[in-house]
N, C-alpha and C positions, 0 to 999 in steps of 0.2 A: 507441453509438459515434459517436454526431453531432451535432450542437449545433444549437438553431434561428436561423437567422439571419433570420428575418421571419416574424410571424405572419399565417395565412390572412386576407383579406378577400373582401368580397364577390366581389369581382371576380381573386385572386390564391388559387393554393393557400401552404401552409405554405414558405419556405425551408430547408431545411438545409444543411448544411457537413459533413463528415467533422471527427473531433479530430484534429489533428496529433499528431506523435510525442511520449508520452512526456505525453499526457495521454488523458482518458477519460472517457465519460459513459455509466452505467446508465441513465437516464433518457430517454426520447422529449422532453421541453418543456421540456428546460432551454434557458437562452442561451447556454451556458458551458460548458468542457469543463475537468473539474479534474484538477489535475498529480497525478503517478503519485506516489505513496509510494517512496522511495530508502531501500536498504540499505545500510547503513555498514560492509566486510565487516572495515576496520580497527577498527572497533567489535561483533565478533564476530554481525554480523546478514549471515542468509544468504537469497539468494531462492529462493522454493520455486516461485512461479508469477507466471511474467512481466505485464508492465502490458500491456495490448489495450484497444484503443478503447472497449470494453465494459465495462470490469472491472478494478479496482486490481491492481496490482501485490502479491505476499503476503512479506511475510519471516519468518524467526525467527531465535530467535538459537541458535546454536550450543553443543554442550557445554561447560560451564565458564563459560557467561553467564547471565542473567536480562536479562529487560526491563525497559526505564527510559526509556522512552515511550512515547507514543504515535503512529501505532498501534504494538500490540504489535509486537516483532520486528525495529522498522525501526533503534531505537537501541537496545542492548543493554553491561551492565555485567557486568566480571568479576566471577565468586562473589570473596566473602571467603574468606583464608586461613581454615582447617577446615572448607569446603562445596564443596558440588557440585551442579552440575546437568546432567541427560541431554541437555537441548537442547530444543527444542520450545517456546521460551516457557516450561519453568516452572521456578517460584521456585527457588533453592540453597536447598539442605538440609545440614544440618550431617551428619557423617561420624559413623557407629553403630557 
């Protein structure tokens, strides 16, 4: 959840920073705090678990979508007319 803004020296411990809003870092030694993953809900992707200083942001996509980037969930495409899908990220399937 925090980024390193100066590494220790002899004479300094370690700096860090908190990430600001709407980014985040798993990592203790990164410099950098990377932007959150955005759901596009007008592109049938929906969020399941919010972005925190710690931890991406998760989406999927909704029933009647598939994924069609990366990461999964964030952009999401209508099934094609005769498929379906439950929701959860997975693929349309044709109608049995």
């Amino acid at each position: 959840g925090e980024r390193m803004r100066s590494r220790c020296t002899a004479t300094a411990d370690t700096l860090c920073s908190p990430c600001q809003d709407e980014y985040f870092s798993p990592e203790h030694h990164h410099g950098f705090c990377q932007s959150c993953t955005v759901c596009n809900p007008r592109k049938g992707s929906v969020e399941v678990k919010r972005c925190e200083r710690s931890s991406d942001r998760v989406c999927v996509c909704r029933a009647g979508f598939m994924p069609a980037g990366i990461p999964l969930g964030s952009v999401c495409s209508p099934c094609p007319e005769g498929t379906f899908s439950r929701g959860g990220n997975e693929n349309c399937q044709p109608w049995t």
